[in-house]
N, CA, C and O atoms as a GROMACS GRO file, in nm:
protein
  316
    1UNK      N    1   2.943  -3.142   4.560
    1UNK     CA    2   3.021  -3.082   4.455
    1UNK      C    3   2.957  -3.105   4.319
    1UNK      O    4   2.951  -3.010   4.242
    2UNK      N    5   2.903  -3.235   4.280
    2UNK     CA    6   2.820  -3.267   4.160
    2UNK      C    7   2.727  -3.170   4.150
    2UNK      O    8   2.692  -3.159   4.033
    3UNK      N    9   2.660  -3.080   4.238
    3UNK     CA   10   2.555  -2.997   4.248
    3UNK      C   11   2.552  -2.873   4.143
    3UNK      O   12   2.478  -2.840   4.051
    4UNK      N   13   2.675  -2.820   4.204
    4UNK     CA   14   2.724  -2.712   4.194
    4UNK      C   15   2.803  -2.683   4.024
    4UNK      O   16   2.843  -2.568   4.001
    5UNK      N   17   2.816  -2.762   3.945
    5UNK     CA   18   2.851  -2.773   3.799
    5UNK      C   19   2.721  -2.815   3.727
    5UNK      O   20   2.734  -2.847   3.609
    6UNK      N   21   2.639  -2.818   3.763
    6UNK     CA   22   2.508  -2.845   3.720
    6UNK      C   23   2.462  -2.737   3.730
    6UNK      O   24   2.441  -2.682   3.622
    7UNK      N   25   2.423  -2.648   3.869
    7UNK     CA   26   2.361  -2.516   3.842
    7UNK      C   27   2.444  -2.436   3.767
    7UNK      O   28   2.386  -2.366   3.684
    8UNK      N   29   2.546  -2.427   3.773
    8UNK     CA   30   2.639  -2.385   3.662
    8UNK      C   31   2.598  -2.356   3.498
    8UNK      O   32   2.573  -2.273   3.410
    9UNK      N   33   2.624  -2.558   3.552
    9UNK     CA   34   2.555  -2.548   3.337
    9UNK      C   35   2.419  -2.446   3.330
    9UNK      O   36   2.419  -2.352   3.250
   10UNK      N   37   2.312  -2.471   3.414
   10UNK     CA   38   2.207  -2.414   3.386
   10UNK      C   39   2.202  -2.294   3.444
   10UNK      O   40   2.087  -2.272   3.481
   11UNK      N   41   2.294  -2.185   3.476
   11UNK     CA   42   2.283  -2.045   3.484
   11UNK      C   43   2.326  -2.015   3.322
   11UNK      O   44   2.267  -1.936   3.250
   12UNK      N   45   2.461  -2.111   3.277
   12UNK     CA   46   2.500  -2.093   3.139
   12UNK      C   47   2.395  -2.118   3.050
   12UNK      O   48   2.394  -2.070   2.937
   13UNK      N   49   2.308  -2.191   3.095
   13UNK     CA   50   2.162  -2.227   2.933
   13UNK      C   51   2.083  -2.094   2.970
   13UNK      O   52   2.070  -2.020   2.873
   14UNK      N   53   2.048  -2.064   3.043
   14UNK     CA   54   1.984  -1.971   3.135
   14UNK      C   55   1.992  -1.820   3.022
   14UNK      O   56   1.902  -1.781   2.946
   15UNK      N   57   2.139  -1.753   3.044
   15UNK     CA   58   2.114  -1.634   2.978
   15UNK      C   59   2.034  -1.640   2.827
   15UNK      O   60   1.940  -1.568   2.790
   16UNK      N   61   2.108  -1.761   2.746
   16UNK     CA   62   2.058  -1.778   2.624
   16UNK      C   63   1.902  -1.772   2.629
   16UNK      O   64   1.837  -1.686   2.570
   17UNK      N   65   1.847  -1.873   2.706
   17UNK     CA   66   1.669  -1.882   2.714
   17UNK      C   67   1.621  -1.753   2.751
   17UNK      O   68   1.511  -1.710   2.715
   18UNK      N   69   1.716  -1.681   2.836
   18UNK     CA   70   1.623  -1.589   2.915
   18UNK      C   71   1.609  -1.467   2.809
   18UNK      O   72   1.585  -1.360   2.866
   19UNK      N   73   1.618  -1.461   2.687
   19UNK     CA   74   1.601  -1.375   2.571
   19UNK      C   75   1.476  -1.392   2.532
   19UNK      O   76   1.393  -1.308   2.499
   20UNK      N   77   1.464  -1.564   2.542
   20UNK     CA   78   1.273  -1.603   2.482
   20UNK      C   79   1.208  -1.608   2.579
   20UNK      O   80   1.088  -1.586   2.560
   21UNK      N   81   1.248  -1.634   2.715
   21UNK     CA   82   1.175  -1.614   2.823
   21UNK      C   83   1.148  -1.501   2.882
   21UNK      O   84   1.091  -1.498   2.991
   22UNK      N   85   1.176  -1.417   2.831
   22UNK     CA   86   1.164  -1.278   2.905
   22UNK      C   87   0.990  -1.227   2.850
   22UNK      O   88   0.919  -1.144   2.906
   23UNK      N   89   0.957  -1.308   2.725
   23UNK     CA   90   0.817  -1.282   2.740
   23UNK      C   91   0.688  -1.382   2.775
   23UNK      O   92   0.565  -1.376   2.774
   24UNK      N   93   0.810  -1.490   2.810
   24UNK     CA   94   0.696  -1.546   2.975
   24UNK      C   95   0.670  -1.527   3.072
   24UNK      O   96   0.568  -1.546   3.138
   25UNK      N   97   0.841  -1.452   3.105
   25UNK     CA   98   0.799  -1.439   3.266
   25UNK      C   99   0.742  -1.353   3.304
   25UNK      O  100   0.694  -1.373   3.415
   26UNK      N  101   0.713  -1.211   3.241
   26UNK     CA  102   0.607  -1.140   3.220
   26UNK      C  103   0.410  -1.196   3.195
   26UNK      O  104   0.303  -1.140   3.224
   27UNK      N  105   0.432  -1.276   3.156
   27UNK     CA  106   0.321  -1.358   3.181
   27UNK      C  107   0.281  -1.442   3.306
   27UNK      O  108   0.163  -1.450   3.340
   28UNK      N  109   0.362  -1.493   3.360
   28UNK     CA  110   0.406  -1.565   3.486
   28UNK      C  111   0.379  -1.436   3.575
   28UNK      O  112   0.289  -1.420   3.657
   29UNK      N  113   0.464  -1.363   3.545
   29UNK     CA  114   0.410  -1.235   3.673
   29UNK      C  115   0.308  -1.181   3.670
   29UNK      O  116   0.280  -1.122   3.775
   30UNK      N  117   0.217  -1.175   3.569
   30UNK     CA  118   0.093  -1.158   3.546
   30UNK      C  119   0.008  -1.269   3.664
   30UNK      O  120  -0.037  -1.222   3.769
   31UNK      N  121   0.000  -1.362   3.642
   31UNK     CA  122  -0.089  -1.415   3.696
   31UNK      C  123  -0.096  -1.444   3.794
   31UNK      O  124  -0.191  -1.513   3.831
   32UNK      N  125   0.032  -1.392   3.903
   32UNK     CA  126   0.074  -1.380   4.052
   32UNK      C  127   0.075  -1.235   4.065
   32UNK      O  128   0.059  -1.211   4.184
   33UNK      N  129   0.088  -1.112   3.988
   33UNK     CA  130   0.080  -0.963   4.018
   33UNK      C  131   0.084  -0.931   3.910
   33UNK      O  132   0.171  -0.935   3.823
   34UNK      N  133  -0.103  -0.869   3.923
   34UNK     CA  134  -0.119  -0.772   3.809
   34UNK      C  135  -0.029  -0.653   3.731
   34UNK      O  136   0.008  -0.551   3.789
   35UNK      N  137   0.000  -0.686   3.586
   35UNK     CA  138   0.107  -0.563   3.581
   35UNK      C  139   0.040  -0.405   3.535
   35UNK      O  140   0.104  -0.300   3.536
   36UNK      N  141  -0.121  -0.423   3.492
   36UNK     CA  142  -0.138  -0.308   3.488
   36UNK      C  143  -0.281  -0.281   3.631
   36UNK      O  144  -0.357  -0.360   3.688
   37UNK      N  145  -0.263  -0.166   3.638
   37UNK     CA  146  -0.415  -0.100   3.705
   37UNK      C  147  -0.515  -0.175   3.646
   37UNK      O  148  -0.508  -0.217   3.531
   38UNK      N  149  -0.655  -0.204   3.758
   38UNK     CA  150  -0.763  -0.293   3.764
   38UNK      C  151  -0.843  -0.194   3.616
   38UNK      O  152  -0.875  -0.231   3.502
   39UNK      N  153  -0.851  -0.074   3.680
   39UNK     CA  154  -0.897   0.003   3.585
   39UNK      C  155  -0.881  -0.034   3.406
   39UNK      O  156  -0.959  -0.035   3.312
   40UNK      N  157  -0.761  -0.057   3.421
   40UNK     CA  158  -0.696  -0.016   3.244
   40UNK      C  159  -0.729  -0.168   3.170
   40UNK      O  160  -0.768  -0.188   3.055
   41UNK      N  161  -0.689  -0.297   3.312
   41UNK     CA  162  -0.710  -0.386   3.243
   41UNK      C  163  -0.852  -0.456   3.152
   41UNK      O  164  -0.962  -0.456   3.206
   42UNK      N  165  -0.836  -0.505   3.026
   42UNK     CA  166  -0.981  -0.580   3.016
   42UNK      C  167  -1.087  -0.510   2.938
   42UNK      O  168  -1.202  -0.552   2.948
   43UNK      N  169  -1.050  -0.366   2.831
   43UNK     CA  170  -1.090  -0.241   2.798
   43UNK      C  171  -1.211  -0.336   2.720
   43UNK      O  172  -1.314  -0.269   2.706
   44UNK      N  173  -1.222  -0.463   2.673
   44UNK     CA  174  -1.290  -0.496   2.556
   44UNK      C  175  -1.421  -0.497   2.625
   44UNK      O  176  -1.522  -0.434   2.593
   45UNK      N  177  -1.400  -0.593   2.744
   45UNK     CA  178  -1.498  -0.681   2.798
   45UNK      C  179  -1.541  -0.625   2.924
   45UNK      O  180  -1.630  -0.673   2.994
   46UNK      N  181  -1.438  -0.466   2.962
   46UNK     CA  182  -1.531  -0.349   3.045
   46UNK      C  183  -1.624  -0.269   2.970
   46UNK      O  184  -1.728  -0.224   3.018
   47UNK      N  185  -1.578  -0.247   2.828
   47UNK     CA  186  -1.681  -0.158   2.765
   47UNK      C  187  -1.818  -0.240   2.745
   47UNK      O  188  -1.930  -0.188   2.751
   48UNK      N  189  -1.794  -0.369   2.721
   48UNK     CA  190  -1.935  -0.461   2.682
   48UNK      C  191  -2.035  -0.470   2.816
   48UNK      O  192  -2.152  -0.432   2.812
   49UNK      N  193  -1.976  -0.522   2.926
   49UNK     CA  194  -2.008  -0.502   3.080
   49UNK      C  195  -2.124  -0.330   3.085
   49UNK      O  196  -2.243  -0.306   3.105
   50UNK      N  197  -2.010  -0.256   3.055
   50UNK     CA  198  -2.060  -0.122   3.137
   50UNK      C  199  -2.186  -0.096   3.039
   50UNK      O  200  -2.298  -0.076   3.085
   51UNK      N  201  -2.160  -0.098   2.911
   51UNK     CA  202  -2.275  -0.053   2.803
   51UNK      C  203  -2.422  -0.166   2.833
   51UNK      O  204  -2.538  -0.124   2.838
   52UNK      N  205  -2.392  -0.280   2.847
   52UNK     CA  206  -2.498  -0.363   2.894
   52UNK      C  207  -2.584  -0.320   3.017
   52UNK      O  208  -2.701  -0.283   3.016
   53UNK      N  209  -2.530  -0.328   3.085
   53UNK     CA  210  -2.618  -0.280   3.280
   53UNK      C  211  -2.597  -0.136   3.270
   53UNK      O  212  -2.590  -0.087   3.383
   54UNK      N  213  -2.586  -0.060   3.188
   54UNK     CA  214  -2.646   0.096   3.130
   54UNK      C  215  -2.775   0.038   3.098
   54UNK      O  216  -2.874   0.039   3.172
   55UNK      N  217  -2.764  -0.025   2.955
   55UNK     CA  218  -2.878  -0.017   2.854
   55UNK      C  219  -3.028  -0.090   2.925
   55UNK      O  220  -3.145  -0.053   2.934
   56UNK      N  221  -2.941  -0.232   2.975
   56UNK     CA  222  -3.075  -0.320   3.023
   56UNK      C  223  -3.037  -0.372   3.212
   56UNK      O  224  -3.098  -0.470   3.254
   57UNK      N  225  -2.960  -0.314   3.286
   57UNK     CA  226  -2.961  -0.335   3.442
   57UNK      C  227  -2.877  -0.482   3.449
   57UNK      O  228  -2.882  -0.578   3.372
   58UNK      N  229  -2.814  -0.466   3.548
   58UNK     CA  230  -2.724  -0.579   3.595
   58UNK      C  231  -2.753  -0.703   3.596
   58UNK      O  232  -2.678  -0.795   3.561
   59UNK      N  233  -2.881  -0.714   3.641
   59UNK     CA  234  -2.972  -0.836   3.637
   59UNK      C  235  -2.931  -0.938   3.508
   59UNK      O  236  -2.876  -1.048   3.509
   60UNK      N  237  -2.978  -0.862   3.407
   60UNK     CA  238  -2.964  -0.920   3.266
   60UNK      C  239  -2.805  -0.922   3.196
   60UNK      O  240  -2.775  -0.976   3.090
   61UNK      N  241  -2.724  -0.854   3.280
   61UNK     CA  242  -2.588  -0.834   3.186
   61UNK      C  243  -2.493  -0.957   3.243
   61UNK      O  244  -2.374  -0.959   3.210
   62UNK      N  245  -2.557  -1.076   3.344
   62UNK     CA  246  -2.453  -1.137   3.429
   62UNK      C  247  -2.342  -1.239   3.346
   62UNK      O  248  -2.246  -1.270   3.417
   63UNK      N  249  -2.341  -1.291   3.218
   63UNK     CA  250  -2.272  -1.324   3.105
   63UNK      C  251  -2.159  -1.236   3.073
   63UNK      O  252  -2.043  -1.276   3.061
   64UNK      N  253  -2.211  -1.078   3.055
   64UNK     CA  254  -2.061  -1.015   3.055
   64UNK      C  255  -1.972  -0.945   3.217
   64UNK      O  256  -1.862  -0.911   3.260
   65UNK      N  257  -2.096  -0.957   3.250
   65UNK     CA  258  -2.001  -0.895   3.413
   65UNK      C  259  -1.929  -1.075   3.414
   65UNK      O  260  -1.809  -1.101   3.404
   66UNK      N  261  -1.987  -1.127   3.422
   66UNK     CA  262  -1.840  -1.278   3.421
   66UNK      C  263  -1.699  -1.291   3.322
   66UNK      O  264  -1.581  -1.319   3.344
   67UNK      N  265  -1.773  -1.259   3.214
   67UNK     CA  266  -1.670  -1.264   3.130
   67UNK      C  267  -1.512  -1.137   3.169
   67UNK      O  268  -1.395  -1.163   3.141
   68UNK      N  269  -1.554  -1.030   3.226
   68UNK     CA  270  -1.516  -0.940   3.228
   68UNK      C  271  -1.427  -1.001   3.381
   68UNK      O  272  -1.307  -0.974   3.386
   69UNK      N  273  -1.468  -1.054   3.460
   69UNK     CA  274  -1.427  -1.128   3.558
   69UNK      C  275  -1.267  -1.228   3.536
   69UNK      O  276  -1.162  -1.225   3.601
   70UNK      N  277  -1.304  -1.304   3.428
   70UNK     CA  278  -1.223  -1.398   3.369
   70UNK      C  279  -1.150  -1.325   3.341
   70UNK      O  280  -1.053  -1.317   3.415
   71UNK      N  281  -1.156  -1.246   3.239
   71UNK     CA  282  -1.018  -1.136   3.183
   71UNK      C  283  -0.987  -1.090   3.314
   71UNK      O  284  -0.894  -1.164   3.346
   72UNK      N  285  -0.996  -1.056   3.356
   72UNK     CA  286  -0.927  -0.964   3.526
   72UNK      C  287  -0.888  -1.086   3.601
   72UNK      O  288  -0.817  -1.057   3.698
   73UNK      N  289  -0.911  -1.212   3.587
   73UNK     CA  290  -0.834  -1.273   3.658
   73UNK      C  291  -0.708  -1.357   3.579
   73UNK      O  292  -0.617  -1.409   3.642
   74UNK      N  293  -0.720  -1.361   3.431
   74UNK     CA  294  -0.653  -1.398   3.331
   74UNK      C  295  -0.543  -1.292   3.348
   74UNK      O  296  -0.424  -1.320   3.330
   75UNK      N  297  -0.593  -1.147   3.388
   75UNK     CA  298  -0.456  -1.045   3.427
   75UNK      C  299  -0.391  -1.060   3.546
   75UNK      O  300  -0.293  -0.996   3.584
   76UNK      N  301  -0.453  -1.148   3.608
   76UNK     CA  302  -0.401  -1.192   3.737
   76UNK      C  303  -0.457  -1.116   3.848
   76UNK      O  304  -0.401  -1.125   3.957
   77UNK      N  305  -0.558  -1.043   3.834
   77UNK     CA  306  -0.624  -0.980   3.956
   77UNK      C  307  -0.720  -1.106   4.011
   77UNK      O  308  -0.761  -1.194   3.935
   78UNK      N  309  -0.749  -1.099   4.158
   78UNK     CA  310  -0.835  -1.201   4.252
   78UNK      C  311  -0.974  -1.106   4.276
   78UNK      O  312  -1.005  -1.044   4.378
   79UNK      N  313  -1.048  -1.115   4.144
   79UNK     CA  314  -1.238  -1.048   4.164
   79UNK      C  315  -1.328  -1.194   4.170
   79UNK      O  316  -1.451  -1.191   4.182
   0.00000   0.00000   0.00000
C-alpha cells in the first residue's frame, strides 16, 4: 500500500515536469529511434563528406566520412 501513494505523488510531479521534459524525451528517443530519415539527417557533415570523396576520393576524405558517422549515430542511427 506504501507503494502505491508514492507512484501517485510522482504521476502528480510528473505532468508538471513533463512540460520541460517533453524536449528530452525527444532526445531520448532519438538515440534509441531515429526521428528523422538517414537521408535528411546530418546535412552539415553529409555535404562536407560528399564534396570531399568528389574532389579528392574516399581514401583521403576518412576524417569526414567519420565525422559524418558520429552525427548519424548522435541521431541515433547504428552506421
Amino acid at each position: 500500500m506504501g507503494g502505491l501513494p508514492t507512484q501517485n505523488t510522482s504521476t502528480l510531479a510528473l505532468p508538471g515536469l513533463q512540460q520541460n521534459q517533453e524536449s528530452a524525451k525527444p532526445t531520448t528517443g532519438a538515440e534509441s529511434k531515429p526521428k528523422k530519415k538517414i537521408c535528411c539527417a546530418c546535412p552539415e557533415t553529409k555535404k562536407l563528406r560528399d564534396e570531399c570523396i568528389v574532389q579528392h576520393g574516399e581514401e583521403a576524405c576518412a576524417k569526414w566520412i567519420e565525422a559524418h558517422r558520429i552525427c548519424l549515430r548522435a541521431e541515433g542511427f547504428n552506421v
